[in-house]
TORKOL-966042 format. One record per residue: x, y, z of N, C-alpha, C in turn; chain. Coordinates in Angstrom, 3 decimals, padded with zeros to 6 digits. Each point is the difference from the previous one (the first is absolute). Layout:
PT, X, Y, Z, X, Y, Z, X, Y, Z, A
...
END
This chain:
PT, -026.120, -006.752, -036.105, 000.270, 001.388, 000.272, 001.024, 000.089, 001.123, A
PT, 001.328, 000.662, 000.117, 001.066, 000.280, 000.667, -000.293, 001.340, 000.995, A
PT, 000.171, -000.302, 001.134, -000.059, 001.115, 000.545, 001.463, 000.523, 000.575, A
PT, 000.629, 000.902, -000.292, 000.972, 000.512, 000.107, 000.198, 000.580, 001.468, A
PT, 001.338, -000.197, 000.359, 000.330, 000.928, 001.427, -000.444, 001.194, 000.455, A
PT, -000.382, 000.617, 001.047, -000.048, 001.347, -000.057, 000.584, 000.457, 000.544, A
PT, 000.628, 001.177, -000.777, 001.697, 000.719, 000.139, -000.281, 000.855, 001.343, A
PT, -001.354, 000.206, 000.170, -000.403, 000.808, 001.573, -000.288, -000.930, 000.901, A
PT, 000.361, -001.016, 000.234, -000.743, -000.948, 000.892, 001.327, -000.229, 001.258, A
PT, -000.097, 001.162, 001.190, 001.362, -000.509, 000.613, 000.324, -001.478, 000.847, A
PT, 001.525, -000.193, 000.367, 000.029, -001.082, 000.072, 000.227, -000.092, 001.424, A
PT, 000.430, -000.870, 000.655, -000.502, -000.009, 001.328, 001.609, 001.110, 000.379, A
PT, 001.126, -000.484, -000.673, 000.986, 000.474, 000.476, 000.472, 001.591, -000.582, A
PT, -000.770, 000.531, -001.338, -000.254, 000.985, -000.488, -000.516, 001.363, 001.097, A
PT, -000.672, -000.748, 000.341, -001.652, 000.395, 001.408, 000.685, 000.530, 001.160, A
PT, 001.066, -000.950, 000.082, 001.090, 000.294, 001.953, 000.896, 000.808, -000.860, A
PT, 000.492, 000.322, -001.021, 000.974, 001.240, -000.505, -000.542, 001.132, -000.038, A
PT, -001.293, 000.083, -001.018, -000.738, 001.254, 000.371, -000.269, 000.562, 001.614, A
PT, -000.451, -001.218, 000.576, -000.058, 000.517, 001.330, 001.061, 000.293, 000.757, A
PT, 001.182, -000.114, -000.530, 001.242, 000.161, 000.820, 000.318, 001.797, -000.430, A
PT, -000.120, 000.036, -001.109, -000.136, 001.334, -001.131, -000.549, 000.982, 001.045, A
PT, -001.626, -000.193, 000.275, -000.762, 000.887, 000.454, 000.757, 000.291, 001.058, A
PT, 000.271, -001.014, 001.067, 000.598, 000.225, 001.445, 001.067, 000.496, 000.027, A
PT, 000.861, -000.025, -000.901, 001.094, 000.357, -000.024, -000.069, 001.943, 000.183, A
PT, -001.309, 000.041, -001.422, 000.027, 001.690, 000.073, -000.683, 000.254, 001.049, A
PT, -001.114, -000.354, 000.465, -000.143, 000.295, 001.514, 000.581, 000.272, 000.898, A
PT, 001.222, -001.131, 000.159, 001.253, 000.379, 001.474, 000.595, 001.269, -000.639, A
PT, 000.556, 000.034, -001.300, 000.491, 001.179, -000.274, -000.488, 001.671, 000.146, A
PT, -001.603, -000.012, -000.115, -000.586, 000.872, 000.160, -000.070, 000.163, 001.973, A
PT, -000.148, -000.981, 000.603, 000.336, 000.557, 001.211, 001.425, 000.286, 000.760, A
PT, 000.833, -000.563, -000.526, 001.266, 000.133, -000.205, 000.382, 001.368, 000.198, A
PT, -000.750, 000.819, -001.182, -000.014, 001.354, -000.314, -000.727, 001.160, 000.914, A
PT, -001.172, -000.978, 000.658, -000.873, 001.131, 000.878, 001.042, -000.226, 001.221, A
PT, 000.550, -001.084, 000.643, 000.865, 000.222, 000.902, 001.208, 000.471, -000.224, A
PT, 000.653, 000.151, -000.530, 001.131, 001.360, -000.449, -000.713, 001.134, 000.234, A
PT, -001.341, 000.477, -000.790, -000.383, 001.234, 000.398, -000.492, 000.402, 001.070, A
PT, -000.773, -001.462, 000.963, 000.336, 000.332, 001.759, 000.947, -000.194, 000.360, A
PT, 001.518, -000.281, 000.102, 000.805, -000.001, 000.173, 000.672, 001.540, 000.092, A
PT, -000.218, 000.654, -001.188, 000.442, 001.265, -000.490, -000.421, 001.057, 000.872, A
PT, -001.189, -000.045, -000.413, -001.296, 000.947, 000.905, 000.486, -000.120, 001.275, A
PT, 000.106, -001.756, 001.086, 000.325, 000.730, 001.416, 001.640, 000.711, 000.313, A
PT, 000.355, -000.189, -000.972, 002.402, 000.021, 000.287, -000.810, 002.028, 000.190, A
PT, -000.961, 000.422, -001.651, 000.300, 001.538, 000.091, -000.747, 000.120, 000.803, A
PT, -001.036, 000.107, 000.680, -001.025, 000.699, 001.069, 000.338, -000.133, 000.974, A
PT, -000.101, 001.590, 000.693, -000.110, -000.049, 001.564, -001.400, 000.148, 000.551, A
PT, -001.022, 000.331, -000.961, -001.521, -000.198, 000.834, -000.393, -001.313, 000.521, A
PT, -000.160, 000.206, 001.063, -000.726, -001.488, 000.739, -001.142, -000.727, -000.957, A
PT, -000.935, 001.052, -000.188, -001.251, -001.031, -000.916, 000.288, -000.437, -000.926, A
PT, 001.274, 000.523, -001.314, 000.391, -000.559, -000.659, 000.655, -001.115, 000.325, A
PT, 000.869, -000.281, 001.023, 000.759, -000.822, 000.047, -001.042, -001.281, 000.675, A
PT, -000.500, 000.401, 000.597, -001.137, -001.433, 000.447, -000.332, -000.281, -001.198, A
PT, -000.628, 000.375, -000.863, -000.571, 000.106, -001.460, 000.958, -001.334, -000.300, A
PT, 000.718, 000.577, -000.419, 001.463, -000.498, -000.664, 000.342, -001.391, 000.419, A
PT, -000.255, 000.287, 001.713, 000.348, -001.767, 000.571, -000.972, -000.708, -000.659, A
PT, -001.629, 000.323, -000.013, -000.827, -001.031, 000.054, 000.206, -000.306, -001.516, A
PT, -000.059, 000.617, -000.921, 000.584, -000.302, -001.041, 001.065, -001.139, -000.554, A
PT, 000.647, 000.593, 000.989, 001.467, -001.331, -000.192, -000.582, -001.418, 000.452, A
PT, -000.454, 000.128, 000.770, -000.496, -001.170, 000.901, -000.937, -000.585, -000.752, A
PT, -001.205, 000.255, -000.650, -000.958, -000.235, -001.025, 000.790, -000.679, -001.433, A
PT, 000.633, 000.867, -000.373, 001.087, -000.387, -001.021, 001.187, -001.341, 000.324, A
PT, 000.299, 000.065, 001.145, 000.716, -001.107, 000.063, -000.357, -001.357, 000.118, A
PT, -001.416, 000.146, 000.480, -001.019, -001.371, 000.362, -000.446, -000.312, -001.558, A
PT, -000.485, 001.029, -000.325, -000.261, -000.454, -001.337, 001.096, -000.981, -000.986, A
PT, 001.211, 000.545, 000.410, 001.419, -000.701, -000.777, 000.032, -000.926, 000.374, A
PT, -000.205, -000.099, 001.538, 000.436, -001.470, 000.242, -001.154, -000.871, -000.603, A
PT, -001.034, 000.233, -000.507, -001.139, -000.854, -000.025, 000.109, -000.240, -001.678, A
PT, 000.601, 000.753, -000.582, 000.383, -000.082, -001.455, 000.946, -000.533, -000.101, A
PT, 001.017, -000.318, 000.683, 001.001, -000.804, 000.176, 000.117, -001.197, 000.192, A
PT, -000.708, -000.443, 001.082, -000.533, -001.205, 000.012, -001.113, -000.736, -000.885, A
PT, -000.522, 000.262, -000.486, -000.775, 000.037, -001.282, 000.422, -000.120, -000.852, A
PT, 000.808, 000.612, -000.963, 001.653, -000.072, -000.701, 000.675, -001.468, 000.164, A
PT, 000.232, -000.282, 001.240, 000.589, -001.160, 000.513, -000.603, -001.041, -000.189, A
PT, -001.544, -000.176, 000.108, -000.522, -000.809, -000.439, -000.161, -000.797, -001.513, A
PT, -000.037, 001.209, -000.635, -000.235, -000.134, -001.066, 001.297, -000.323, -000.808, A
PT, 001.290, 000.275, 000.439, 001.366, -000.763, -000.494, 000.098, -001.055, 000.506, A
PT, -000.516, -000.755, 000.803, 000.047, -001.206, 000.554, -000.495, -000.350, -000.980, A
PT, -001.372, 000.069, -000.557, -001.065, -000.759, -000.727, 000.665, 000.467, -002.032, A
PT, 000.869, 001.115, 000.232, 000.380, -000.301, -001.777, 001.249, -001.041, 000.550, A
PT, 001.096, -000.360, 000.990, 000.866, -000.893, 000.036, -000.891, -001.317, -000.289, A
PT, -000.657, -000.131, 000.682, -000.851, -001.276, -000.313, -000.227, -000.788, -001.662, A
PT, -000.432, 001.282, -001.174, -000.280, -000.005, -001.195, 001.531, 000.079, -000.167, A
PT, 001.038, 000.025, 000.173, 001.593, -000.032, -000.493, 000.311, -001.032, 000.334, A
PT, -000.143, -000.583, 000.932, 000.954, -001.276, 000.158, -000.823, -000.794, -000.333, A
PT, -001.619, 000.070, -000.079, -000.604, -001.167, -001.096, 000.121, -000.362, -001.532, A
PT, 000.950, 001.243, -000.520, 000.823, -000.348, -001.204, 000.834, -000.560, -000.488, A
END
């Protein structure tokens, strides 16, 4: 009896693309919330908004950098699966 491949079974280097996929729309989605704190503090002159607005940015940018580096990791580790070809 043959047991055949399974066409769902990911592969190790399949696995770091998807995960590059996800992260990718992630940075993009914060990408987007910081443009819209970005936006928000350029038009407001209310103070509470604009504190608002900083902590926002600031939240948002830590987050990037931490998706970024993460990102980084994970192209290190698909170069790895490329040049073992």
């Amino acid at each position: 009896f043959f047991q055949g491949c399974n066409p769902f079974a990911q592969t190790g280097r399949s696995k770091l693309q998807n995960d590059r996929v996800s992260l990718n729309q992630q940075i993009i989605k914060e990408m987007r919330m910081r443009a819209g704190a970005e936006n928000l503090l350029r038009a407001t002159t209310n103070n509470k908004v604009r504190e608002m607005a900083v902590l926002e940015l600031s939240y948002v940018n830590s987050n990037l950098q931490l998706l970024m580096e993460h990102l980084e990791g994970l192209n290190s580790s698909v170069e790895v699966y490329q040049n073992a070809e």
